[in-house]
Backbone as JSON Lines, residues from 0, in Angstrom:
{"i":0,"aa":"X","n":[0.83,-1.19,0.0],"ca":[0.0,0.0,0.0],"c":[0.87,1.26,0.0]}
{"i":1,"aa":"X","n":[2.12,1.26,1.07],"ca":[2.8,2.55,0.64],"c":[3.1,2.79,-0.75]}
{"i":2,"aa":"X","n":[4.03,1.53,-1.18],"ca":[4.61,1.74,-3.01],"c":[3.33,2.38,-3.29]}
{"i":3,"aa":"X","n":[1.97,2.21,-3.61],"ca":[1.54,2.7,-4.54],"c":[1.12,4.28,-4.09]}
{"i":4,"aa":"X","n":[0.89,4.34,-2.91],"ca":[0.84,6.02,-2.2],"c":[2.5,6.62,-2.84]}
{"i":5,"aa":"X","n":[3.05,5.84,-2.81],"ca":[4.41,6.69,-2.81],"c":[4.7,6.96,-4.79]}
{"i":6,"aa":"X","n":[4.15,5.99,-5.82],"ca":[4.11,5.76,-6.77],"c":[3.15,6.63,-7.17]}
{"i":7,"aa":"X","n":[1.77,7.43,-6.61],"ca":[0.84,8.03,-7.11],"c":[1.64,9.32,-7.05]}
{"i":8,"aa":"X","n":[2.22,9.55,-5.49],"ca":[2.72,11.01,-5.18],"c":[3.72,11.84,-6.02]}
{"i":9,"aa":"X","n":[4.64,10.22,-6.83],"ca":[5.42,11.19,-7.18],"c":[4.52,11.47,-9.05]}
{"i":10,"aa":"X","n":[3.7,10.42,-9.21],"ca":[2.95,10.69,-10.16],"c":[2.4,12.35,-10.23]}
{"i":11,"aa":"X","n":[1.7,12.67,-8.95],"ca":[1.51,13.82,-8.86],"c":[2.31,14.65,-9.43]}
{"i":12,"aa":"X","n":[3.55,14.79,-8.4],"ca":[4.53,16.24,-8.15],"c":[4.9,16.29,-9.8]}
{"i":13,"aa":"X","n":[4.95,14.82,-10.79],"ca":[5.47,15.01,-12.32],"c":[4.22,15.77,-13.1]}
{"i":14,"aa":"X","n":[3.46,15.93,-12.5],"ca":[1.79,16.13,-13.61],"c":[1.82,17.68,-13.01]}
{"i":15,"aa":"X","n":[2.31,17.94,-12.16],"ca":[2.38,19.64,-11.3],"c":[3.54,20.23,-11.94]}
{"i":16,"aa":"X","n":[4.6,19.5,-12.25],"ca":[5.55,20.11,-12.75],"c":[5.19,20.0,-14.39]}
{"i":17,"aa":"X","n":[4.52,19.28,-14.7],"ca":[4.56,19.47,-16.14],"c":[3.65,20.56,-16.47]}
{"i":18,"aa":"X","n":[2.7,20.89,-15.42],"ca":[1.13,21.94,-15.81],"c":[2.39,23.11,-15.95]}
{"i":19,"aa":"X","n":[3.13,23.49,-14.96],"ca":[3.77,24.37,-15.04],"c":[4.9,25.01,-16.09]}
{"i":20,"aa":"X","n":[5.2,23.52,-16.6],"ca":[6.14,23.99,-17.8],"c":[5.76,23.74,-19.04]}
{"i":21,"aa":"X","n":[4.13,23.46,-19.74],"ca":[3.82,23.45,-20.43],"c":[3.45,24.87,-21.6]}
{"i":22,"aa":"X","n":[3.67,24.94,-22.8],"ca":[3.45,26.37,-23.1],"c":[2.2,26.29,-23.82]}
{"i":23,"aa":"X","n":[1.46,25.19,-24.26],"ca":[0.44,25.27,-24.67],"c":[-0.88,24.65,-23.56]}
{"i":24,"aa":"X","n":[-1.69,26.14,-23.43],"ca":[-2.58,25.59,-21.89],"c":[-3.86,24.59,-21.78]}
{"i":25,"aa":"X","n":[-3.85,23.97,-23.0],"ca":[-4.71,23.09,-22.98],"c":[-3.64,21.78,-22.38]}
{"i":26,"aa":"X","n":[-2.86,21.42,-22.55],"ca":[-2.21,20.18,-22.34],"c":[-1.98,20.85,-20.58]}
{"i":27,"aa":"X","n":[-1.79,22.08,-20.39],"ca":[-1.36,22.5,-19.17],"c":[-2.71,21.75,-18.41]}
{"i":28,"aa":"X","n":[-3.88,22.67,-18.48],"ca":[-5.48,21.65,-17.89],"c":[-5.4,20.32,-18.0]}
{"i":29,"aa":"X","n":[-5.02,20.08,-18.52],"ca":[-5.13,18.2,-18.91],"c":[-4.32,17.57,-17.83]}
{"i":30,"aa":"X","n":[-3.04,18.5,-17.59],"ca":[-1.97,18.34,-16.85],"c":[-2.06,18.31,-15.34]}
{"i":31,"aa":"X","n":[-3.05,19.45,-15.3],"ca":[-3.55,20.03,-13.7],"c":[-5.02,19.04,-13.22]}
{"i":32,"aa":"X","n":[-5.68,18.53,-14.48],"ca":[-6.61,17.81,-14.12],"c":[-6.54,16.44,-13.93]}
{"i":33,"aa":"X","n":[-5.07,15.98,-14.78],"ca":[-4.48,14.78,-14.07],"c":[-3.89,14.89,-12.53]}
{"i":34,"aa":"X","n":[-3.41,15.76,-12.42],"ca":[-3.42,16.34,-10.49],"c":[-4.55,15.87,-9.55]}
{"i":35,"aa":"X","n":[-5.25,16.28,-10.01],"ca":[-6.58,16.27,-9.07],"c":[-7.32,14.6,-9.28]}
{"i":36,"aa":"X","n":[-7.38,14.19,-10.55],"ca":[-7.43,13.06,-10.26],"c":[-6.64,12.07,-9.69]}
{"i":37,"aa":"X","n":[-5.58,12.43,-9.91],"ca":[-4.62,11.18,-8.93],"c":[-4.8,11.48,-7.71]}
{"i":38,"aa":"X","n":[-5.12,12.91,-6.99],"ca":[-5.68,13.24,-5.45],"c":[-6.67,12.52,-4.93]}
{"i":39,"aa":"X","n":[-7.66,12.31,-6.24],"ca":[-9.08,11.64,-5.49],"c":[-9.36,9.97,-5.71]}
{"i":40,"aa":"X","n":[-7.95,9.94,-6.51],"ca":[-7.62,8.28,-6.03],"c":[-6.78,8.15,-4.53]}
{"i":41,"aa":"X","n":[-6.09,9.39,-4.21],"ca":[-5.5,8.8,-2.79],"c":[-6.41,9.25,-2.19]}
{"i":42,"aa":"X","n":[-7.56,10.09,-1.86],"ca":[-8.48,10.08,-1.07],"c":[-9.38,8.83,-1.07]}
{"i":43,"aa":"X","n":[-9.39,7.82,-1.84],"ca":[-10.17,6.79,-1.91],"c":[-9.03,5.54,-1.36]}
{"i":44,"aa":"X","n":[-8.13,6.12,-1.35],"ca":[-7.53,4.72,-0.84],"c":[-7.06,5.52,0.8]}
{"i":45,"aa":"X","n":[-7.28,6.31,1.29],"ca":[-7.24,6.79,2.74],"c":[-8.23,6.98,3.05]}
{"i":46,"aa":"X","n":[-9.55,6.04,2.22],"ca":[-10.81,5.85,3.39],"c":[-11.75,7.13,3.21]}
{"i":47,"aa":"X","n":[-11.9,7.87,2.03],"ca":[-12.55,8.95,2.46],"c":[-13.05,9.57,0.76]}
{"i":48,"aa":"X","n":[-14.1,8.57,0.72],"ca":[-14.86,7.98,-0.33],"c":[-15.52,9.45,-1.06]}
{"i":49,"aa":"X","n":[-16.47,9.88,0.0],"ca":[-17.08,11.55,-0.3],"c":[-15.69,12.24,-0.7]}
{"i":50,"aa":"X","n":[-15.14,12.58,-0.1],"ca":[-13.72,13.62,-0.67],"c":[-13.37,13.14,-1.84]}
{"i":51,"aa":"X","n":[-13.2,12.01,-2.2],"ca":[-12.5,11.44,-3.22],"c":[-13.89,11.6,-4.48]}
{"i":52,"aa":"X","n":[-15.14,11.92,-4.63],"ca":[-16.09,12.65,-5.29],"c":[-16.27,12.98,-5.6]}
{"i":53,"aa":"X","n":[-16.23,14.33,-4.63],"ca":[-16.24,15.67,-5.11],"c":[-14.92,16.1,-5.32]}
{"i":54,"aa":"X","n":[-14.01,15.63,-5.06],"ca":[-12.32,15.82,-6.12],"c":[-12.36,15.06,-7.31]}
{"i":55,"aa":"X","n":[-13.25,14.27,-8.07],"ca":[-13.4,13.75,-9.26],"c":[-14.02,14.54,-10.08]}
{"i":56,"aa":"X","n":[-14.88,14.72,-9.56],"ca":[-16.46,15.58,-10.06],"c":[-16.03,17.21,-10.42]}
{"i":57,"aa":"X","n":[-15.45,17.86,-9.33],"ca":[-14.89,19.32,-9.51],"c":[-13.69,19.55,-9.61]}
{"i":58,"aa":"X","n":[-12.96,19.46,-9.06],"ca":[-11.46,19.15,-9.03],"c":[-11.31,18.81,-10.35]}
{"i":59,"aa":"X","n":[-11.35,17.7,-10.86],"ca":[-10.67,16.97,-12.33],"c":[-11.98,17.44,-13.11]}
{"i":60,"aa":"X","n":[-13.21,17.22,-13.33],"ca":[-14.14,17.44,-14.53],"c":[-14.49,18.56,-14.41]}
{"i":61,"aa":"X","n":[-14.94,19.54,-13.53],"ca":[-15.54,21.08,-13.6],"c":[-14.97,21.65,-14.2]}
{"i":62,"aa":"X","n":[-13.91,21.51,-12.96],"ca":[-12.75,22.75,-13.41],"c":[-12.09,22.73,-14.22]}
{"i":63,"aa":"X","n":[-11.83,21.71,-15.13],"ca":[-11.12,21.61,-16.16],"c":[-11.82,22.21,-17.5]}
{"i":64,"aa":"X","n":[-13.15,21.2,-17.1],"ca":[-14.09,21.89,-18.83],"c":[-14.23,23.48,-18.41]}
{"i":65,"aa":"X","n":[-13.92,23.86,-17.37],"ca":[-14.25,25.54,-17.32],"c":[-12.79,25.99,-18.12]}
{"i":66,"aa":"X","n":[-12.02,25.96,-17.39],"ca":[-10.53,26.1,-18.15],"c":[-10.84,26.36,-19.98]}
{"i":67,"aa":"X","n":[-11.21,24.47,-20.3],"ca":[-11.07,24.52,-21.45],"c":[-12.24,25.25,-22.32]}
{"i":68,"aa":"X","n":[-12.64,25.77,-22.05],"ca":[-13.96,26.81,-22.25],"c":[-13.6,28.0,-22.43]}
{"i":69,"aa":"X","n":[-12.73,28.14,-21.46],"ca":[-12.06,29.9,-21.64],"c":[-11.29,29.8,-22.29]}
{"i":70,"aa":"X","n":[-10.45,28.81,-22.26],"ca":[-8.84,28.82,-23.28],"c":[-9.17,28.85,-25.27]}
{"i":71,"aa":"X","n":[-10.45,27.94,-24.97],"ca":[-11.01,28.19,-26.52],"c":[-11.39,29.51,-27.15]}
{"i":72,"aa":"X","n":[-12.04,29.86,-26.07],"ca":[-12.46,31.28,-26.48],"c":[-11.28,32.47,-26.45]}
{"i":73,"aa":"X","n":[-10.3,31.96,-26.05],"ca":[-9.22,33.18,-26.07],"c":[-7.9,32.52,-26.6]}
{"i":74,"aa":"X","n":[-6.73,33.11,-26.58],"ca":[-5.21,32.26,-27.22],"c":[-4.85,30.95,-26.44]}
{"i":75,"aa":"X","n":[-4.95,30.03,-27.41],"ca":[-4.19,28.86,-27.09],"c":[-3.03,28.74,-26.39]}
{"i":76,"aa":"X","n":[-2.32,29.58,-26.45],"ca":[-0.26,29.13,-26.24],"c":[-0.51,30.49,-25.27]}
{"i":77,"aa":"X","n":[0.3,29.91,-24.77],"ca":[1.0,31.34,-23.39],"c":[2.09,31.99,-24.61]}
{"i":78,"aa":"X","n":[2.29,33.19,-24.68],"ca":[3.33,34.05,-25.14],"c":[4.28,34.35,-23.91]}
């Protein structure tokens, strides 16, 4: 059970560092919304089923299609 807590985490910190160094911000959302989903898989494996939910639900799907909603409507690429 740790390996895979320890295997998700650093999954994380690579999907945080990539949102950040991405220059095109759609892959950046994709990037940040793989974040949040790998969060609400370790909230489901530390027992805490509701959290792990509503971090699927908003966290990874809201907030992302909101993102990608605005990013369409305005420039693709960071300058």
């Amino acid at each position: 059970m740790t390996l895979i807590v320890s295997f998700l985490v650093l999954l994380m910190l690579a999907g945080a560092v990539a949102a950040s160094v991405f220059r095109d911000l759609i892959s950046a959302v994709i990037a940040a919304a793989l974040v949040s989903l790998i969060a609400s898989i370790l909230f489901y494996l530390l027992q805490a089923p509701d959290v792990a939910m509503a971090e699927a639900s908003i966290g990874a799907a809201l907030t992302a299609a909101i993102f990608v909603v605005a990013i369409t409507r305005t420039k693709r690429y960071e300058e």
